[in-house]
C-alpha positions in Angstrom: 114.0 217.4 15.1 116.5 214.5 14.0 119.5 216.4 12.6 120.9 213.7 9.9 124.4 214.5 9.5 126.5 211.9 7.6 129.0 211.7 9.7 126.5 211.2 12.3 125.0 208.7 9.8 127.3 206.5 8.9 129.8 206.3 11.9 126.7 205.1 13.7 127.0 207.7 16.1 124.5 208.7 18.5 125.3 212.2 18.9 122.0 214.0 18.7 119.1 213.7 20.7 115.0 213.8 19.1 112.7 215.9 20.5 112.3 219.5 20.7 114.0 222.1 23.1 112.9 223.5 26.5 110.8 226.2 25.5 110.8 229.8 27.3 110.5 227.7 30.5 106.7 227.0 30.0 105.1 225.5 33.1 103.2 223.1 31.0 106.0 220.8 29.7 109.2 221.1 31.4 111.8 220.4 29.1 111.0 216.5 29.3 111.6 216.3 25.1 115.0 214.8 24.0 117.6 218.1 22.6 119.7 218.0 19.6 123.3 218.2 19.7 124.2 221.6 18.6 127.1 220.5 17.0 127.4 219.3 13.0 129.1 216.7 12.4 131.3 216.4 9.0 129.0 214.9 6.1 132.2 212.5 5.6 132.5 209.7 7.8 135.4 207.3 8.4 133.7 204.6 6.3 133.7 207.4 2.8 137.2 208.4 4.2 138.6 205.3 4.3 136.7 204.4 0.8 138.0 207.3 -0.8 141.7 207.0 0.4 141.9 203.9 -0.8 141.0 205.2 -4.7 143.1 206.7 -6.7 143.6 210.7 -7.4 144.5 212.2 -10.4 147.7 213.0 -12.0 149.2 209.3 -11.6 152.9 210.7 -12.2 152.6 212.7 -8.8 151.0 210.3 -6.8 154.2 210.7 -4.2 153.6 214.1 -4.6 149.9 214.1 -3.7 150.5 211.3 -1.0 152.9 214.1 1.0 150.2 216.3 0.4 147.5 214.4 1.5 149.7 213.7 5.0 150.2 217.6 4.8 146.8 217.9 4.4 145.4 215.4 7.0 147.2 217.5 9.5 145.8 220.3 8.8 142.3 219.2 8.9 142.2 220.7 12.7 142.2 224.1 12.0 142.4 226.6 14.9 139.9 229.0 12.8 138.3 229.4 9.8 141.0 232.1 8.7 143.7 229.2 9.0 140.8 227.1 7.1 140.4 229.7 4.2 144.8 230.2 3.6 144.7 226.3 3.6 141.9 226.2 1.2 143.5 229.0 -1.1 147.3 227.2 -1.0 145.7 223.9 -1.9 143.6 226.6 -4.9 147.0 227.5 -6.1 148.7 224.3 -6.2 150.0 222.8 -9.8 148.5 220.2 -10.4 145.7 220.8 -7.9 145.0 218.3 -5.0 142.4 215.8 -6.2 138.9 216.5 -5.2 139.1 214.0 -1.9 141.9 216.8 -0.5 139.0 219.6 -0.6 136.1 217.5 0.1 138.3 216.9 3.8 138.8 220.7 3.8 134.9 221.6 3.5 133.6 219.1 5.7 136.2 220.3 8.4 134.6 223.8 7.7 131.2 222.3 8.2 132.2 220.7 11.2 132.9 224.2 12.8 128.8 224.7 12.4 128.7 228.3 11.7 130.1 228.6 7.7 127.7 227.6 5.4 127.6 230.2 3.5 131.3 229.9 3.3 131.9 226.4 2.2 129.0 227.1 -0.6 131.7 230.0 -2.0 134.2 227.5 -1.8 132.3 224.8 -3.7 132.0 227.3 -6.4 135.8 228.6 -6.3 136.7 224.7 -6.8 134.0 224.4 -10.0 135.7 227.3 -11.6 139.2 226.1 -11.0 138.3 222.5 -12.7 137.1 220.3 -10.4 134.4 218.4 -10.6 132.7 217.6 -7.9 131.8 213.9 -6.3 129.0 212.8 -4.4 130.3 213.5 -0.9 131.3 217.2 -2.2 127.3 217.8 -3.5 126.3 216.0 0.1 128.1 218.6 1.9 126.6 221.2 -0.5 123.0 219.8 0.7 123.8 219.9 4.0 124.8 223.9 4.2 121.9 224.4 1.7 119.9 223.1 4.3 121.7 224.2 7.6 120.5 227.7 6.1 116.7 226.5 5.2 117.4 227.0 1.8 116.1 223.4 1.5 114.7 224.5 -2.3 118.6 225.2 -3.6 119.0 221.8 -1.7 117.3 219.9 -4.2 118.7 221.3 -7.0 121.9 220.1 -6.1 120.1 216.7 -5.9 119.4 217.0 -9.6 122.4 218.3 -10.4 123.4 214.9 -9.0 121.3 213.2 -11.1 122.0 214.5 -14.0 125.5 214.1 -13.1 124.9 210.1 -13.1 125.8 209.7 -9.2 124.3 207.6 -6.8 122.7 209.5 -3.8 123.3 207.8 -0.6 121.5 207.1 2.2 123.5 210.6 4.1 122.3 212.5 1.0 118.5 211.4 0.9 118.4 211.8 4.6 119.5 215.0 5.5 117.1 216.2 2.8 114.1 214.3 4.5 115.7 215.6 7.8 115.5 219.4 6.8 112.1 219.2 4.8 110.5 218.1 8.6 112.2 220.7 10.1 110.7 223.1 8.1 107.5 221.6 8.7 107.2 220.4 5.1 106.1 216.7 6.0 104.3 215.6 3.5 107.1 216.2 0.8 109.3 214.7 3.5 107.1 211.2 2.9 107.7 211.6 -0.9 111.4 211.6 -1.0 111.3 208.8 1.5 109.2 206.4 -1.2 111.0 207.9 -3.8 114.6 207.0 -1.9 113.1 203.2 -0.9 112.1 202.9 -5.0 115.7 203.9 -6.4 116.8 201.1 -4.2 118.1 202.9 -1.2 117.4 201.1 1.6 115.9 203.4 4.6 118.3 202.7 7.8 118.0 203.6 11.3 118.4 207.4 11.4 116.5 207.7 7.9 113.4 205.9 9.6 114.0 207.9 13.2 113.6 210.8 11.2 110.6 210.5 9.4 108.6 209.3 13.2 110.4 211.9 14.6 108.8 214.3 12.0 105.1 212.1 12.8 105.2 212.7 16.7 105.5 216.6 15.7 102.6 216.2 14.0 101.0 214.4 16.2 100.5 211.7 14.6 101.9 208.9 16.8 99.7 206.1 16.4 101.2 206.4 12.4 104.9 206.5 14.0 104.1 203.6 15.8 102.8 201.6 12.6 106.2 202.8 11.3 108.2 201.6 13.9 106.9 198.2 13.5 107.3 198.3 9.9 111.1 199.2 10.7 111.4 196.0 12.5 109.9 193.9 9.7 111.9 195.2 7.1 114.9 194.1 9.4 116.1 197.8 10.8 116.2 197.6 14.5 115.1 200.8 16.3 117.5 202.4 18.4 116.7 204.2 21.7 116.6 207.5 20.1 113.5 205.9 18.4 111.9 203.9 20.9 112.3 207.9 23.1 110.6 209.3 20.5 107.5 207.5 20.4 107.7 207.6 24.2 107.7 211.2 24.5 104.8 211.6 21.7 102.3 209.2 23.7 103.4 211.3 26.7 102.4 214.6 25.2 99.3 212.6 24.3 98.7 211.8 27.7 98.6 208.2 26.9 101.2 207.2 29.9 100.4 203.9 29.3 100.9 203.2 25.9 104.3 205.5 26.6 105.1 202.9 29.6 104.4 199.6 27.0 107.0 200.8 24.4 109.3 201.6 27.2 109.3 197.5 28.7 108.8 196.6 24.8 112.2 198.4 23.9 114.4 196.9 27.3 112.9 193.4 25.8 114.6 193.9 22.5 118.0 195.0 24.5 117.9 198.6 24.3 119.0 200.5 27.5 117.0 203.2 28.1 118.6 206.2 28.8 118.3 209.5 30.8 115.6 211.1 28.0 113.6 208.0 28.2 113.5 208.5 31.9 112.4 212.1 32.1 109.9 211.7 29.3 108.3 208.9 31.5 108.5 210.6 34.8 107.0 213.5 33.4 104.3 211.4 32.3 103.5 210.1 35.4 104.0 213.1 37.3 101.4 215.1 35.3 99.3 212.2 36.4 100.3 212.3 40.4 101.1 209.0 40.0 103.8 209.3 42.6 105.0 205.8 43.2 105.4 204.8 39.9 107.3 208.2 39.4 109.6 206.7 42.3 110.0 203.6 41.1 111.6 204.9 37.6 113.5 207.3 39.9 115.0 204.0 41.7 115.5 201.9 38.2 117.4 205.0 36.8 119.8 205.5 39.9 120.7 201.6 40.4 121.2 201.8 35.9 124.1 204.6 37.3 121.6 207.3 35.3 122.0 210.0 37.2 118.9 212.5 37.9 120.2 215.7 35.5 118.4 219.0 35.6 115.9 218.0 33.2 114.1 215.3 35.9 114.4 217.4 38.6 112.6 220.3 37.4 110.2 217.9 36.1 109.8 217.1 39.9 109.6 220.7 41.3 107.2 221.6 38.9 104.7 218.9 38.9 104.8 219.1 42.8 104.6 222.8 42.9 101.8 222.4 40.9 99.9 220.8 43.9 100.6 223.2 46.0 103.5 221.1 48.0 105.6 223.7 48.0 107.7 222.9 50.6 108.6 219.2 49.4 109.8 221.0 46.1 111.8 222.5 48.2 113.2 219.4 49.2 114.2 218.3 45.8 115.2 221.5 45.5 118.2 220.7 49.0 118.5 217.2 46.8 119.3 218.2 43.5 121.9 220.7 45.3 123.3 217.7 47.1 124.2 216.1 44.1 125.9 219.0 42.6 122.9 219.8 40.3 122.5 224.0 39.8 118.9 225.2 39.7 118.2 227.7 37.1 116.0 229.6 35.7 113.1 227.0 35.3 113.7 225.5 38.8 113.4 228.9 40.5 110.6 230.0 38.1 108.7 226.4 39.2 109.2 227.4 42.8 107.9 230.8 42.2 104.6 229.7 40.8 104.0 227.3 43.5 104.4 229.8 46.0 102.3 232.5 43.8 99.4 229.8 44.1 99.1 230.2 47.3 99.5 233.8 47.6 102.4 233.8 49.5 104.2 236.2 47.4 106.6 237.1 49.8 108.0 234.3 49.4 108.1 234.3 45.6 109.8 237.4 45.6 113.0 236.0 48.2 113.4 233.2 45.3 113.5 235.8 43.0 116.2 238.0 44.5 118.0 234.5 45.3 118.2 233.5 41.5 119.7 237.0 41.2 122.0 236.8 43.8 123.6 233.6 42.3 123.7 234.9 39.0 120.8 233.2 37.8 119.0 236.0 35.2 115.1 235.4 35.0 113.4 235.8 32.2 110.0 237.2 31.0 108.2 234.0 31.8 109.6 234.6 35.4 108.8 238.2 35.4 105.3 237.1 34.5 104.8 234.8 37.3 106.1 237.2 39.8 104.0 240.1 38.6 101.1 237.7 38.6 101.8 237.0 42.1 101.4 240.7 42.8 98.3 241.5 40.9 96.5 238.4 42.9 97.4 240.6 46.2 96.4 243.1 44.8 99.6 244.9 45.5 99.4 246.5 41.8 102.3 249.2 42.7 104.8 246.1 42.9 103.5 244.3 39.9 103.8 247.8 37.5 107.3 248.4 39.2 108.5 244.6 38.1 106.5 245.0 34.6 108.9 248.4 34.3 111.9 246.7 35.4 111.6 244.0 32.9 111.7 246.1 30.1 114.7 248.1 32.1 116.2 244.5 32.1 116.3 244.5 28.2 113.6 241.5 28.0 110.6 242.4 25.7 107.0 241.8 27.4 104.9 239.7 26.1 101.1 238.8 25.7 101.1 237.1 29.0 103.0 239.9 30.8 100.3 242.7 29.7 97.4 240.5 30.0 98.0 239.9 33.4 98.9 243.4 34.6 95.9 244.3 32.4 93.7 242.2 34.3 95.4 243.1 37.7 94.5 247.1 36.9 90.9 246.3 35.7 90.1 244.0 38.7 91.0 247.1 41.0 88.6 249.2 38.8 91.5 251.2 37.3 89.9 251.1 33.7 92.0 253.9 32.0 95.0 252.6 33.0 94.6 249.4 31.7 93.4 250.7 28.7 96.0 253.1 28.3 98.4 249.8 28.8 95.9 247.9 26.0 96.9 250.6 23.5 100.4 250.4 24.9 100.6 247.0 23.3 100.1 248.0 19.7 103.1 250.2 19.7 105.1 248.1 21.1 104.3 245.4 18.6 102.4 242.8 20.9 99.0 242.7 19.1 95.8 242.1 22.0 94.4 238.4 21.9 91.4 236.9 22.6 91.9 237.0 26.2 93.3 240.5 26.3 89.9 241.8 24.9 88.1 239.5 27.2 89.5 241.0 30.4 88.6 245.0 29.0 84.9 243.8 28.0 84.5 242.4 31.3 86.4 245.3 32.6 84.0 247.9 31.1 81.0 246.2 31.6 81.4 245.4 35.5 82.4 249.2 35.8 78.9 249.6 33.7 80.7 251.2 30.7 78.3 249.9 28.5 78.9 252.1 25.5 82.9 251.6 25.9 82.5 247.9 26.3 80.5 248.2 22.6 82.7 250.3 21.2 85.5 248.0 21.9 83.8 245.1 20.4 83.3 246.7 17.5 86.5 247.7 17.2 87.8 243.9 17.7 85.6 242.7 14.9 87.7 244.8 12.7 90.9 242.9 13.4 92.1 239.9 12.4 90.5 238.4 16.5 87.0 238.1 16.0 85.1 238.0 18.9 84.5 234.5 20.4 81.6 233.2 23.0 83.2 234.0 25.8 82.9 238.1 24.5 79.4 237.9 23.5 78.1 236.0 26.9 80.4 239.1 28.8 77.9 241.4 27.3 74.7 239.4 26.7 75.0 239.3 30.5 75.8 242.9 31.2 73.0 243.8 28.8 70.5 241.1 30.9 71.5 242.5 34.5 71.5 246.4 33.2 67.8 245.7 32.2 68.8 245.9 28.6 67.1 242.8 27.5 66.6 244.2 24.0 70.5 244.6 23.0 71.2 241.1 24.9 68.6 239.6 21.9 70.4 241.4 19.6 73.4 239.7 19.9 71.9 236.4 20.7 70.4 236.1 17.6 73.6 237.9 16.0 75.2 234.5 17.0 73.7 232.5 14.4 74.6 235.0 12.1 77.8 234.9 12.8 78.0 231.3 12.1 78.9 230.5 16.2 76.8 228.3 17.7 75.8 229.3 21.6 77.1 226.8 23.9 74.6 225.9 27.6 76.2 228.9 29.6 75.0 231.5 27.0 71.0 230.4 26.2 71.6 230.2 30.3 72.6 233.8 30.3 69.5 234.7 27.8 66.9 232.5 29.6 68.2 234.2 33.1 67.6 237.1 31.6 63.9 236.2 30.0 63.5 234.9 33.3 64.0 238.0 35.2 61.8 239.8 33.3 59.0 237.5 33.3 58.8 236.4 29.7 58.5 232.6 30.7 57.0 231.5 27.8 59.7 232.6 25.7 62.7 231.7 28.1 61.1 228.0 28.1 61.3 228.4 24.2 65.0 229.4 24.5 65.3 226.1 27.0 63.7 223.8 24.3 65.7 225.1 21.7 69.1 224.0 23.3 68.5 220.3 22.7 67.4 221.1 19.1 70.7 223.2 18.7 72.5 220.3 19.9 73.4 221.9 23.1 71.3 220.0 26.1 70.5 221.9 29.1 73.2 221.0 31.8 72.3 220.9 35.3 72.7 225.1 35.9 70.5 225.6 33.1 67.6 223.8 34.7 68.6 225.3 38.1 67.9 228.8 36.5 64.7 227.9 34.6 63.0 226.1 37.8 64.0 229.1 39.9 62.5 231.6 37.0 59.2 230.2 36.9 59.0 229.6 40.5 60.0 233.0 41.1 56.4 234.0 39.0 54.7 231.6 41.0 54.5 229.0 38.2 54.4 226.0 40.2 53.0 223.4 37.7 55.9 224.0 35.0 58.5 224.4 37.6 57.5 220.8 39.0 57.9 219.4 35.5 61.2 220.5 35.0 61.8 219.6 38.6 60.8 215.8 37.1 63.0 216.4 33.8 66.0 217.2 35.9 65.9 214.7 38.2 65.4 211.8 35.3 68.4 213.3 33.8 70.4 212.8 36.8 70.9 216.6 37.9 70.8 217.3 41.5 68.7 220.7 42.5 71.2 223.6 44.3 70.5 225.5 47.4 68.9 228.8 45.3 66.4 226.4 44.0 65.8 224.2 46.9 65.0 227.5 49.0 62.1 228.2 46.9 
């Protein structure tokens, strides 16, 4: 999210970044979105400071007075902590005549500066009220800003009205931090309001104000509208910064539109804007996801000869896409590269090179990495743990995988879904049922409520160990919850219930489908016709077949398979050969079970 500080605003500085963080080092997306500066800037730039010191303060017969003061004051403006802030605030307090209202405003916004006293300079506002003075529009801006900072974004707007009512003119800083913090919070659409309602008091939008609002689109996902923004920018004579143009980037990159991502970036070096390194890894992450190698390269080579140097960022980009493909061993390359250039792996470099190796089983392996990040005093984290255990449970070395879960909670990281799914599924692949549900239950009381996938993996559990009534009973159970069961639960036991013989509960909760408002997709009328199949009831399997194109789910090329094979397993040649004919106009090629017959 843009963080709209007016300092930031007005100095023109560039010192935050769009985007959104790296996120628990998910192998999905690799950090490749731009990060904001963690650090607030002061809501008073040099251009209000210089406009303010050159009005007058109060109390005309001590202007010399106020002028040492203000010098006095100036220096102090540096504070070593916010104890030295708050006796300077409380001498200034105490002072007759008080320091004009520019002295304090300085004071708070050097308090904000320190990014951690909100709350504080909100007291302090008040304290100054009480005493007499009466605030000014920088003051109330500052005030909107901490309001914000602590997502009280509600109390934020009252001090816009008060502002209004007051008969002051909010700037650009004020309207924009606002719209800033109401995106941030997710609340877009009011965002959009106060951006037509800034534009129709007469306050022109500028660069950071429009950044903001197609920052707040791409989050959304709506990039194709941040796009139609961005050229409206240009019309109305507001050129686009790279900040922007790396915005819009990184949204058609999540949108897998490379492309589109790739025009905006030669668009942008057209119009004179450098690109920089977030542009860089935002495209090369792009192409990456795509394997397209080359072109990868070549923005590796434009960067480097630009004197943008490769940060941690790009190469994990690289590791991970290449691990991906199994080419672990040329991620270890980067891996001898990146060290090279003085570049430290951490925790989502090892964690990349640890998956790579856990997809190809060589978990050996993945554990040296994992006692290496130790070693050099890199700390993994559950999404490590997770891959690691993984790794163990695919080897079916389940001692090594509970012994890991175990020491990740020793570690003081809390599991999470991921972590007991996959231990879950590890113990109920090896047929160890009561541990896993013993682990299952383990969940709720530790907080981490069972998913989808969690009751998924039990169900199939049960029913593969031919625990029908447990497998039932736990369905039931899950319709209780706020998870309802999906159609990848009821084909788990509409095909149990067909291969058990139990062809009458596998109806059941075919038809209880419709009911339930879920429409069967091909693989479950398969499941159901397999099972009509099996036990001879043609007619009525060719009825369930004929139904899926009404249901506006075709028949795909397994369906036929399983039909053909039914009726030719009952000797019933003549329909078999006119599905044979139906399949074949439709494109679908006959498999070996079918072609044996």
């Amino acid at each position: 999210m843009v963080m709209m500080m007016a300092a930031a605003v007005r100095r023109g500085s560039e010192a935050f970044f769009i985007g959104s963080q790296i996120q628990q080092c998910q192998m999905k997306i690799m950090g490749m979105i731009l990060l904001l500066s963690p650090t607030t800037p002061s809501l008073l730039s040099s251009n209000h400071s210089n406009s303010i010191s050159s009005s007058t303060c109060s109390s005309s017969s001590s202007s010399s007075r106020n002028r040492r003061d203000k010098r006095k004051h100036d220096d102090a403006c540096s504070f070593r902590n916010i104890d030295d802030a708050l006796a300077s605030f409380n001498h200034m307090l105490h002072r007759k005549p008080l320091p004009c209202i520019i002295q304090f405003t300085k004071l708070l916004s050097a308090i904000v500066k320190m990014g951690q006293y909100y709350d504080t300079v909100i007291s302090l506002t008040k304290q100054m009220e009480l005493a007499g003075l009466s605030p000014n529009i920088y003051t109330l801006s500052i005030l909107i800003n901490c309001f914000s900072h602590l997502q009280r974004v509600d109390l934020a707007f009252s001090v816009l009205a008060k502002i209004i009512k007051l008969g002051l003119q909010p700037t650009i800083v004020t309207f924009t931090t606002l719209i800033n913090w109401l995106c941030k919070v997710g609340k877009f659409a009011q965002a959009m309001e106060l951006f037509d309602d800034m534009v129709a008091r007469g306050c022109r939008p500028d660069v950071y104000t429009y950044t903001t609002i197609i920052n707040g689109l791409c989050k959304i996902g709506e990039t194709a509208a941040a796009a139609g923004l961005l050229k409206k920018m240009e019309e109305a004579g507001c050129q686009p910064n790279v900040v922007t143009y790396s915005t819009i980037i990184d949204s058609h990159r999540k949108d897998r539109r490379v492309n589109e991502a790739l025009d905006i970036f030669s668009y942008m070096k057209v119009k004179g804007i450098s690109p920089d390194i977030f542009t860089y890894n935002s495209l090369i992450q792009g192409l990456c996801n795509f394997s397209q190698w080359k072109e990868a390269s070549a923005l590796l080579n434009e960067m480097r000869s630009l004197n943008i140097m490769p940060d941690i960022v790009t190469f994990n980009v690289l590791v991970d896409t290449i691990c991906k493909e199994g080419k672990v061993s040329e991620a270890q390359g980067v891996l001898k590269t990146m060290t090279e250039m003085g570049v430290e792996p951490d925790v989502v470099t090892y964690s990349s090179l640890m998956y790579g190796y856990s997809l190809r089983s060589e978990v050996v392996e993945a554990r040296k990495l994992f006692d290496a990040m130790i070693t050099k005093g890199c700390k993994p984290d559950v999404f490590s743990y997770n891959i690691l255990i993984n790794g163990y449970c695919k080897v079916k070395r389940i001692d090594e995988a509970k012994q890991l879960f175990n020491e990740m909670i020793h570690q003081g990281l809390t599991p999470n879904n991921v972590s007991y799914n996959t231990l879950i599924h590890g113990l109920s692949q090896l047929g160890s049922l009561r541990e896993a549900h013993n682990l299952f239950k383990n969940m709720h009381t530790s907080g981490n409520l069972p998913n989808l996938f969690t009751y998924s993996i039990l169900l199939d559990g049960f029913c593969k160990q031919g625990y029908f009534a447990k497998a039932f009973r736990l369905f039931q159970a899950m319709q209780s919850t706020y998870s309802k069961p999906n159609l990848v639960m009821y084909n788990i036991l509409i095909d149990a219930m067909c291969k058990s013989g139990n062809l009458r509960d596998a109806r059941k909760l075919f038809s209880e489908l419709f009911v339930k408002g879920l429409q069967p997709n091909a693989q479950i009328y398969t499941t159901i016709i397999n099972g009509l199949c099996k036990e001879g009831l043609l007619d009525e399997a060719l009825e369930a077949f004929r139904n899926m194109e009404e249901d506006g789910c075709p028949p795909d090329e397994i369906s036929y398979n399983v039909i053909i094979r039914g009726f030719l397993h009952h000797k019933d040649e003549s329909r078999a050969v006119q599905l044979i004919g139906e399949m074949r106009d439709k494109g679908f090629i006959a498999d070996v079970g079918t072609t044996a017959w």
